[in-house]
N, C-alpha and C positions, 0 to 999 in steps of 0.2 A: 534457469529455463525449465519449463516442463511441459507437458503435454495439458490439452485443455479435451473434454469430451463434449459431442456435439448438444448444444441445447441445454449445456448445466452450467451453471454459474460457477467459477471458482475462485477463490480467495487465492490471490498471486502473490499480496505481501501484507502482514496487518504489523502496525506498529506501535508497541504502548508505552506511552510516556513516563517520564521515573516521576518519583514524590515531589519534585520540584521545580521541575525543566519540564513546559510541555512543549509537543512536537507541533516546527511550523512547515508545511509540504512547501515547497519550493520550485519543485519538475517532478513529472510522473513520464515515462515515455515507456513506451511499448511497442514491441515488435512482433512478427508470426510469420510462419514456414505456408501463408497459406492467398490467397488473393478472396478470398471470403473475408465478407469486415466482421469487426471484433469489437464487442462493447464494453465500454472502459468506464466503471463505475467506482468513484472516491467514495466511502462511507464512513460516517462513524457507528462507532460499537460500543456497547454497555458494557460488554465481556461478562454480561449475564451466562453465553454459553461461549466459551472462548475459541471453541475449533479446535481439531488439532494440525499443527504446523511442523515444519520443521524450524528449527531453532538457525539465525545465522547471524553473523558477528558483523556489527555494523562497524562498516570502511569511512573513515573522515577523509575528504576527498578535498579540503582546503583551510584556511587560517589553522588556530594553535588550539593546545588543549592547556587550561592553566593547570598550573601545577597542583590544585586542591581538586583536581577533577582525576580519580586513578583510573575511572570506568566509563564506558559511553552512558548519557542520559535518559536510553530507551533501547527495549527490548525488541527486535525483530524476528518475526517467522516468515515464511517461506514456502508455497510448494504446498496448501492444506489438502490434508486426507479426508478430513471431515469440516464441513465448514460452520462458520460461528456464527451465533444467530443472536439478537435484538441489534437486528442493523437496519441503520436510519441513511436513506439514499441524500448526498448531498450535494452531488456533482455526477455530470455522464454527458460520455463522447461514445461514438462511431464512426471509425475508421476503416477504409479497405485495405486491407494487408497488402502485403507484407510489412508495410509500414518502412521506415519508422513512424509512431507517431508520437508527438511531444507534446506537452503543455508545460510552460512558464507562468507560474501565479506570478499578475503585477505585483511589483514592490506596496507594500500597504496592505496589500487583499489579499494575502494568503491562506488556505485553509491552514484553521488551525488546532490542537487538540486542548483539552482541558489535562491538570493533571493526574496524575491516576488513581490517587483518591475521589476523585469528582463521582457523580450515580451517574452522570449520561459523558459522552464523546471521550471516555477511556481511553481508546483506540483509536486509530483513522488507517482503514482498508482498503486497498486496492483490489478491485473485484472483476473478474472476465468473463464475457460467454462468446460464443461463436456457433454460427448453425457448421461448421467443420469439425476436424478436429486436429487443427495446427497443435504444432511446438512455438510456445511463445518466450519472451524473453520481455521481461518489467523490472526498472530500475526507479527506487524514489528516493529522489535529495530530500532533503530535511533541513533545518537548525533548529 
């Protein structure tokens, strides 16, 4: 969770795929301390400028990890100070808080990223703005 400021866009979670596994979004849901609606913008990112984030340990939240796998497959931040820029809009919602609001990509049609050697969709960003300035809270599933 963190605070959003009125009328700035912020980058809530960006996630970049390791060299071999890319990342497929699954649910994006969102929530906020506020009855102002909140714009919910999936991106992907070059990671020409990467932002800075905070760093956070991605949680396996179902099935197994096989045994030749010792680390998660993708890098997660959190929470950006500065936000990262050659970002390509791919998806967007507006919801009126306080939410929750969820999205389920159908089975088949998920967004999905390239691996992280690729030149374009490095990353796939979860991005906010609000004319308020809620505490929100954004969780994204992945495989």
């Amino acid at each position: 969770s963190a605070a959003l400021v009125a009328a700035t866009p912020k980058t809530a979670v960006s996630i970049i795929p390791g060299a071999n596994h890319p990342v497929i979004i699954t649910e994006i849901s969102v929530s906020g301390s506020t009855t102002d609606a909140i714009l919910v913008e999936l991106m992907e990112s070059t990671q020409a400028g990467a932002g800075t984030g905070t760093g956070h340990t991605v949680q396996q939240v179902r099935g197994y990890v096989a045994a030749t796998l010792t680390a998660p497959v993708a890098t997660c931040s959190i929470n950006f100070s500065a936000e990262p820029t050659a970002l390509t809009l791919l998806k967007q919602w507006r919801f009126t808080g306080p939410g929750p609001f969820v999205i389920q990509s159908p089975l088949g049609r998920e967004v999905a990223s390239l691996v992280s050697g690729a030149s374009t969709r490095k990353a796939l960003v979860v991005r906010l703005t609000s004319a308020a300035t809620p505490t929100y809270y954004a969780t994204v599933e992945f495989e």
